[in-house]
Structures are given as C-alpha cells and as structure tokens.
Chimera marker file (.cmm) of the C-alpha trace (Angstrom):
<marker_set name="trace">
<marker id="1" x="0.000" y="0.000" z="0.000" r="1" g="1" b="0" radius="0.5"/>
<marker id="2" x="1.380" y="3.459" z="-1.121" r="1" g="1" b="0" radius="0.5"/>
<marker id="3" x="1.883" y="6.012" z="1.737" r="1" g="1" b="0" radius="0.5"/>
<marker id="4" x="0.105" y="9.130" z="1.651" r="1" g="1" b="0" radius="0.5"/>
<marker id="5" x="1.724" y="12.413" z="1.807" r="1" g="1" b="0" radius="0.5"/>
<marker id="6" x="0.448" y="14.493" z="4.511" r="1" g="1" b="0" radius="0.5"/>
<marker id="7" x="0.522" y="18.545" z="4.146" r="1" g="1" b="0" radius="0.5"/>
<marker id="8" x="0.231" y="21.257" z="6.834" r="1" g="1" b="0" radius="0.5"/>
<marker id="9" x="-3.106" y="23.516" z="5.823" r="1" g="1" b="0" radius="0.5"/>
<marker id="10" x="-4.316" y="26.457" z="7.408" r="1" g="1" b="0" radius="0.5"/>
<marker id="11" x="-7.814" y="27.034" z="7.198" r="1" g="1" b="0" radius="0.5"/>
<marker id="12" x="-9.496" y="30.660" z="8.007" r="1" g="1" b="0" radius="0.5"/>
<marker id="13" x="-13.070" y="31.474" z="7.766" r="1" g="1" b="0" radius="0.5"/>
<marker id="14" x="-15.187" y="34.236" z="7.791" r="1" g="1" b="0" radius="0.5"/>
<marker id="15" x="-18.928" y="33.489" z="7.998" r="1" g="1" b="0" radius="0.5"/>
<marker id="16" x="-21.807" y="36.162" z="8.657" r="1" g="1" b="0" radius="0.5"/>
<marker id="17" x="-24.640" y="33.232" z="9.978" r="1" g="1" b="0" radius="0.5"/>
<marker id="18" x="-23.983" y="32.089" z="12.850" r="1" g="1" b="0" radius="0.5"/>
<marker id="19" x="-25.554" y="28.820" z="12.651" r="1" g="1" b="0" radius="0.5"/>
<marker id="20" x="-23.240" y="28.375" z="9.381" r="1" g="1" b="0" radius="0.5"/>
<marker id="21" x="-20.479" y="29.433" z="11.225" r="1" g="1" b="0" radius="0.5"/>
<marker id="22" x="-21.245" y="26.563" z="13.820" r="1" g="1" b="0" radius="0.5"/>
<marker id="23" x="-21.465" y="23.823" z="11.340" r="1" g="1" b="0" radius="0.5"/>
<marker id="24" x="-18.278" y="24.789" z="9.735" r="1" g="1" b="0" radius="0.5"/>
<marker id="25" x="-16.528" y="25.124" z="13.019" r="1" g="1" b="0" radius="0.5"/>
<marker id="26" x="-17.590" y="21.789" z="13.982" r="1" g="1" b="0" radius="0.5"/>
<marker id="27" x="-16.670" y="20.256" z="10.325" r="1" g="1" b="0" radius="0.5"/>
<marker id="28" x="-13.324" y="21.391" z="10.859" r="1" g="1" b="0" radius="0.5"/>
<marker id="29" x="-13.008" y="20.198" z="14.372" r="1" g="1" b="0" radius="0.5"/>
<marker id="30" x="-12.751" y="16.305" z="12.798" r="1" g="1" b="0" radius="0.5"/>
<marker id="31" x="-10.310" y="17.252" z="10.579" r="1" g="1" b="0" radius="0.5"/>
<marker id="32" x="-7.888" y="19.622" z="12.795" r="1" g="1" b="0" radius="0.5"/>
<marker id="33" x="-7.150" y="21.851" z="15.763" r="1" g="1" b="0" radius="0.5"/>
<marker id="34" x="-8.192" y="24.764" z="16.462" r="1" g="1" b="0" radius="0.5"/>
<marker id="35" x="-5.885" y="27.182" z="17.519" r="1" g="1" b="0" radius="0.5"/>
<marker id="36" x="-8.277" y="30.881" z="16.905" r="1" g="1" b="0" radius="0.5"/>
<marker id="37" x="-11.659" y="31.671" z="17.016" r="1" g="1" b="0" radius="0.5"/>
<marker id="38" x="-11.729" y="31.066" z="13.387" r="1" g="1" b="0" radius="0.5"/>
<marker id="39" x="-8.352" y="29.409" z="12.162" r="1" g="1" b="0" radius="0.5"/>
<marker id="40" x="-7.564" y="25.775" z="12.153" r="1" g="1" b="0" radius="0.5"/>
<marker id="41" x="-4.525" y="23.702" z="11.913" r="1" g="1" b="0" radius="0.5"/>
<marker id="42" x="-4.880" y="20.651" z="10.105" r="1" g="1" b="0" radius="0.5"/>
<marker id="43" x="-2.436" y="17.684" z="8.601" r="1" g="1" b="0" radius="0.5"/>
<marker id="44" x="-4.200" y="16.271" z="5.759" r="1" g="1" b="0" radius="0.5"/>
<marker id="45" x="-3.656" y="14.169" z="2.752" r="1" g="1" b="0" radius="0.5"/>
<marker id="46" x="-5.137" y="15.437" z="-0.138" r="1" g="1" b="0" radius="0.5"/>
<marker id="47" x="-8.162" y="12.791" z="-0.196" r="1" g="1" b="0" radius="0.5"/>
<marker id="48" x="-8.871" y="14.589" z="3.174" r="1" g="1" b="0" radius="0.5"/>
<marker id="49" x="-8.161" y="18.081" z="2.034" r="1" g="1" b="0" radius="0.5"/>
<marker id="50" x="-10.422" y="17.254" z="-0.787" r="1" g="1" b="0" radius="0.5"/>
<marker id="51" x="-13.156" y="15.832" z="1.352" r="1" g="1" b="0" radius="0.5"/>
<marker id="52" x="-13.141" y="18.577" z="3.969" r="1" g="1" b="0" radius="0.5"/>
<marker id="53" x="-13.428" y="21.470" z="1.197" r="1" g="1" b="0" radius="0.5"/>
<marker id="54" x="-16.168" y="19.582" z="-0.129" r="1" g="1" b="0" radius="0.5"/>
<marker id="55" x="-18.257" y="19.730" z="3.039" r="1" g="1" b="0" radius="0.5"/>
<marker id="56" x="-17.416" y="23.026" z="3.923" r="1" g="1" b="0" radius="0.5"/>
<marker id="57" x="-18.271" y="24.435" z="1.167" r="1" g="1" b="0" radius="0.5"/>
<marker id="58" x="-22.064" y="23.055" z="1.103" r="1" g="1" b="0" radius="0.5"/>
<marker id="59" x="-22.159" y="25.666" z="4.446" r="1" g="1" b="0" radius="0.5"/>
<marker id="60" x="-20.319" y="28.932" z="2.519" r="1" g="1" b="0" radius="0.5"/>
<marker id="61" x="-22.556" y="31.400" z="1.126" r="1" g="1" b="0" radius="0.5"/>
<marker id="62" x="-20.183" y="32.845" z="-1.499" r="1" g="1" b="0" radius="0.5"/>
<marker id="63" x="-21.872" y="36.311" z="-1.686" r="1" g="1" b="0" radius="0.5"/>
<marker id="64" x="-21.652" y="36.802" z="1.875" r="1" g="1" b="0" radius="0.5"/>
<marker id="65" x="-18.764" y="34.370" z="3.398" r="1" g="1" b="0" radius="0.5"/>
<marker id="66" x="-14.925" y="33.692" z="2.929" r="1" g="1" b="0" radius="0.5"/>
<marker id="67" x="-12.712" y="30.096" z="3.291" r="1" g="1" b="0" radius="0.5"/>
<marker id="68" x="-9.533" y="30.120" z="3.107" r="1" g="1" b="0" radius="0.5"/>
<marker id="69" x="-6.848" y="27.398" z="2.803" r="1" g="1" b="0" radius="0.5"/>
<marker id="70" x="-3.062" y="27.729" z="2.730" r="1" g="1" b="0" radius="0.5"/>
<marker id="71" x="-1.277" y="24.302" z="2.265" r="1" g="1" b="0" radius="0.5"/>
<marker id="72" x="2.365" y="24.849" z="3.823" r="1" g="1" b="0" radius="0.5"/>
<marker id="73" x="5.435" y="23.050" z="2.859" r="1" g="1" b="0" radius="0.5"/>
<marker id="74" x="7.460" y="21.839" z="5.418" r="1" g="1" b="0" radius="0.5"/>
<marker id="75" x="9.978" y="24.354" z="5.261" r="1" g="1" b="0" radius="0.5"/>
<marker id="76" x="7.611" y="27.167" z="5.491" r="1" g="1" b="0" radius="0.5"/>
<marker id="77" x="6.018" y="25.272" z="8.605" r="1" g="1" b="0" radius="0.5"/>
<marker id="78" x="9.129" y="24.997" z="10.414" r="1" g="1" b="0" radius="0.5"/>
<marker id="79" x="9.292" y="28.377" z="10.153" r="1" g="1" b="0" radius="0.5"/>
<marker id="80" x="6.367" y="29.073" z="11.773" r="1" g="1" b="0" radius="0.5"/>
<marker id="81" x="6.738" y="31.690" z="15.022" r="1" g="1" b="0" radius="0.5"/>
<marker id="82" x="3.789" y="31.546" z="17.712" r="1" g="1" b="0" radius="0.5"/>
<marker id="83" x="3.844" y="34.461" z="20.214" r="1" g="1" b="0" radius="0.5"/>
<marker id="84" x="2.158" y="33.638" z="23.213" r="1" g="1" b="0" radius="0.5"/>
<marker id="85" x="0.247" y="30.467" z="24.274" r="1" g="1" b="0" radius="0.5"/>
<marker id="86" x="-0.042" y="27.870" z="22.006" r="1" g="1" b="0" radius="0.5"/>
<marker id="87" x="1.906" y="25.103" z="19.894" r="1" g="1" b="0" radius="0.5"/>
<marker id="88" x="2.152" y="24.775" z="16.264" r="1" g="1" b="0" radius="0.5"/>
<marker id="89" x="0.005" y="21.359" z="15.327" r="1" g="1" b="0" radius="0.5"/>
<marker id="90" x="2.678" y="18.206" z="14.437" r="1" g="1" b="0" radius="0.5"/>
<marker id="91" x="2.063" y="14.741" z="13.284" r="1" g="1" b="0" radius="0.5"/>
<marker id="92" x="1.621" y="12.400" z="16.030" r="1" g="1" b="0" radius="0.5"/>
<marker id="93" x="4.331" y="9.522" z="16.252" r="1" g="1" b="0" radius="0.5"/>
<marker id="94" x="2.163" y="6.599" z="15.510" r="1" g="1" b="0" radius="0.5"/>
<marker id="95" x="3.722" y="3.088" z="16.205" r="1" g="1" b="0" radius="0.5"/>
<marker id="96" x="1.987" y="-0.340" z="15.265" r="1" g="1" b="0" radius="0.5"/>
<marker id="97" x="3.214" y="-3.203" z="17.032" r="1" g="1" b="0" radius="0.5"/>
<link id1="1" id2="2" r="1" g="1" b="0" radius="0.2"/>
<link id1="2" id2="3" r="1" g="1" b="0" radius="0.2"/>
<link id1="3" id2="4" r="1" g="1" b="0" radius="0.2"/>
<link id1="4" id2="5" r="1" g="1" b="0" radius="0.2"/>
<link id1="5" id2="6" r="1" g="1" b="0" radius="0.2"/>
<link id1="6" id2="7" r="1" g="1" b="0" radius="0.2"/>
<link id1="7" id2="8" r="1" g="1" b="0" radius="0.2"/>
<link id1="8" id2="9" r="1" g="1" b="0" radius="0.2"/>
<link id1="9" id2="10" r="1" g="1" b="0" radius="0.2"/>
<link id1="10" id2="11" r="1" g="1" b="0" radius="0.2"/>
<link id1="11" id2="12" r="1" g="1" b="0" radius="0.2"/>
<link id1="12" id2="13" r="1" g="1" b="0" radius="0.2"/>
<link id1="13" id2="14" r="1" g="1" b="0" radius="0.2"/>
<link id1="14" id2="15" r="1" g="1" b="0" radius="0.2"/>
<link id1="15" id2="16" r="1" g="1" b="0" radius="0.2"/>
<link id1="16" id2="17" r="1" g="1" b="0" radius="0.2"/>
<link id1="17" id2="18" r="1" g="1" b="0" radius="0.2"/>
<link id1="18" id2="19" r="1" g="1" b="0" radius="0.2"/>
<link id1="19" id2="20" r="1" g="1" b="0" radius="0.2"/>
<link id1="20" id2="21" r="1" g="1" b="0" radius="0.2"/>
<link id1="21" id2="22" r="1" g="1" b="0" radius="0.2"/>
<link id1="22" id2="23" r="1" g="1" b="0" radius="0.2"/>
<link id1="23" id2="24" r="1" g="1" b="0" radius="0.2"/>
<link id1="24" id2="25" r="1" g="1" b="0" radius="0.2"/>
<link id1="25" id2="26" r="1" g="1" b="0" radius="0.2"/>
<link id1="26" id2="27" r="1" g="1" b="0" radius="0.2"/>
<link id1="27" id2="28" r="1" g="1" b="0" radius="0.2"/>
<link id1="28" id2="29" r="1" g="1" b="0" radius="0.2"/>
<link id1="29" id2="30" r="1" g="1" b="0" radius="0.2"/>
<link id1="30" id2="31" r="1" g="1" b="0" radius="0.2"/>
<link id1="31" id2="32" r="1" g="1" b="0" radius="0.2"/>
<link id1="32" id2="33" r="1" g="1" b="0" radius="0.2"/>
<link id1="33" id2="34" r="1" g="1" b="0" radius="0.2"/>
<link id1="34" id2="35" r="1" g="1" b="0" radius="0.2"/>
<link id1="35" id2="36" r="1" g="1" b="0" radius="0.2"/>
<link id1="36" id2="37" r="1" g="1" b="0" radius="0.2"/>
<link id1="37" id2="38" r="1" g="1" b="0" radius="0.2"/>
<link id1="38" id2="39" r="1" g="1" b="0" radius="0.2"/>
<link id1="39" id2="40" r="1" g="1" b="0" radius="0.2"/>
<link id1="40" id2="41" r="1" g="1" b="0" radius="0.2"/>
<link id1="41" id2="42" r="1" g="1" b="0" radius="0.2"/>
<link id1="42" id2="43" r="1" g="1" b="0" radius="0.2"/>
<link id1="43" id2="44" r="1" g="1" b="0" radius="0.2"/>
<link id1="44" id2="45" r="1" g="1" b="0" radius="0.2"/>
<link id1="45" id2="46" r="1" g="1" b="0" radius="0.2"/>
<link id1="46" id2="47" r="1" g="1" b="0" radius="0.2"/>
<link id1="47" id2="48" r="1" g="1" b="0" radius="0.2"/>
<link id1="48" id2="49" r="1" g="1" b="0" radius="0.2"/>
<link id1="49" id2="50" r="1" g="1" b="0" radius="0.2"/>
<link id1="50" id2="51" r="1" g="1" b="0" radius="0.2"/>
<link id1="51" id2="52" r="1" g="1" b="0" radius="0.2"/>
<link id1="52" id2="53" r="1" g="1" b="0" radius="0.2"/>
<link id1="53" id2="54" r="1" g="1" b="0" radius="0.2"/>
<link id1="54" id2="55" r="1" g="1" b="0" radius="0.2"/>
<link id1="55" id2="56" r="1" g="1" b="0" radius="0.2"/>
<link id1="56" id2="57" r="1" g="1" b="0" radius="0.2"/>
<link id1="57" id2="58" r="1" g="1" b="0" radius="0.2"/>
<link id1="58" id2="59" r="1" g="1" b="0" radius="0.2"/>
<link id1="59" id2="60" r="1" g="1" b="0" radius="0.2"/>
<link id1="60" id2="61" r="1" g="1" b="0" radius="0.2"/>
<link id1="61" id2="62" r="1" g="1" b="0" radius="0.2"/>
<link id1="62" id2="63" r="1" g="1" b="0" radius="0.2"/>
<link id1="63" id2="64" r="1" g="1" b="0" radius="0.2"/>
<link id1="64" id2="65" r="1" g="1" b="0" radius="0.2"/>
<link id1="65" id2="66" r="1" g="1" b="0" radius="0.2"/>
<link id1="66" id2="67" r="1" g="1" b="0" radius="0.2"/>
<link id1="67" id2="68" r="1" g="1" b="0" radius="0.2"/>
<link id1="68" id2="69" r="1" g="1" b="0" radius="0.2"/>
<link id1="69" id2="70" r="1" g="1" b="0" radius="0.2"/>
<link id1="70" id2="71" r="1" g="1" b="0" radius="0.2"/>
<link id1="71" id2="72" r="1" g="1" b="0" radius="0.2"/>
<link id1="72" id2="73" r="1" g="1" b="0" radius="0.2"/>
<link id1="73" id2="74" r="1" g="1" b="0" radius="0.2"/>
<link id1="74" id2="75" r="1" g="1" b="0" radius="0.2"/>
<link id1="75" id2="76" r="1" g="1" b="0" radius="0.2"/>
<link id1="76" id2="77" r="1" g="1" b="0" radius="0.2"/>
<link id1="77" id2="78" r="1" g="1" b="0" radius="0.2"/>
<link id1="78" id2="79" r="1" g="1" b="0" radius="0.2"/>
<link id1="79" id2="80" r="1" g="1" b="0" radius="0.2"/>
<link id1="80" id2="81" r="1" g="1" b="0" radius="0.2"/>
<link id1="81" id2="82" r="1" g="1" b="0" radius="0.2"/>
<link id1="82" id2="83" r="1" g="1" b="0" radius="0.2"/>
<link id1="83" id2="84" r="1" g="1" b="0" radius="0.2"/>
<link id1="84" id2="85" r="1" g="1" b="0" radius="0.2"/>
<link id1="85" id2="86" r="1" g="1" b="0" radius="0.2"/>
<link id1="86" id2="87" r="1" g="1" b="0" radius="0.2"/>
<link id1="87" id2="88" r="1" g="1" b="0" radius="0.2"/>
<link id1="88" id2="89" r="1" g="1" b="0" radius="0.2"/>
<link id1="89" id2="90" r="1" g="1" b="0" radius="0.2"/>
<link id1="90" id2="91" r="1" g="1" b="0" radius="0.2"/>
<link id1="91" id2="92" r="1" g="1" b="0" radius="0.2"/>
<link id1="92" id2="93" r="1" g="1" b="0" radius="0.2"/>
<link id1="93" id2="94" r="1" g="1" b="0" radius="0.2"/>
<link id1="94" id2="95" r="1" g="1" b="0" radius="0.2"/>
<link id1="95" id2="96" r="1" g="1" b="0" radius="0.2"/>
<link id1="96" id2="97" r="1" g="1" b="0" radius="0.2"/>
</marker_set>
C-alpha cells in the first residue's frame, strides 16, 4: 500500500450566519485543531483536504462568506513563530506493534 503524503493547511473562515459558522466550526473540528476563534490547523492528505473542502463548502454562502486554505510546505512550517500560548500542530508519532 502506497503512503500518503500528509501537508500542513491552514484554514481561516469568515462566515456572517452564525448557525453556518457553527457547522463549519464543527466540520473542521474532525479534521484539525483549532488554535483561533476562526483558524484551524490541520495535517491532511489530499483525499482529506479534498473531502473537507467539499463539506465546507455546502455551508459557505459565497456572496456573503470567505474560506480560506493555505497548504504549507514543510519548510515554510518549520518556520512558523507563535507568540504567546499555544503550539504549532505536528504529526503524532504513531507506532503499530
């Protein structure tokens, strides 16, 4: 079985309903972490990304609403500063015995 490549995405949203804004908080809560009212971490393959953006956008009312989604290379997440409280999201060691 091929592995999959996982990327670093940072999702922003900007939603004027609120119950919208719910759903799509709680969409992205399976998929990542959030680490601002509005911004989520996530490692995803690209089946996931794909998936996720999918269901969000059934919630985005694109007259009215923003998504946003920055995929990361590794270098640029390494790079990453945080001021204040708060880690940057990594990969979880995962060993199968």
């Amino acid at each position: 079985m091929p592995i999959k490549r996982v990327m670093f995405y940072i999702i922003s949203y900007d939603v004027s309903d609120d119950k919208r804004r719910t759903q799509i908080a709680e969409i992205l809560k399976d998929f990542g972490t959030r680490v601002q009212y509005s911004v989520f971490e996530c490692l995803l393959t690209e089946d996931q990304f794909t998936m996720l953006r999918r269901r969000l956008c059934l919630y985005i009312d694109p007259t009215t609403d923003s998504l946003r989604c920055y995929r990361l290379c590794q270098a640029c997440v390494d790079e990453i500063i945080v001021e204040g409280r708060g880690d940057v999201t990594q990969d979880e060691d995962v060993y199968i015995w």
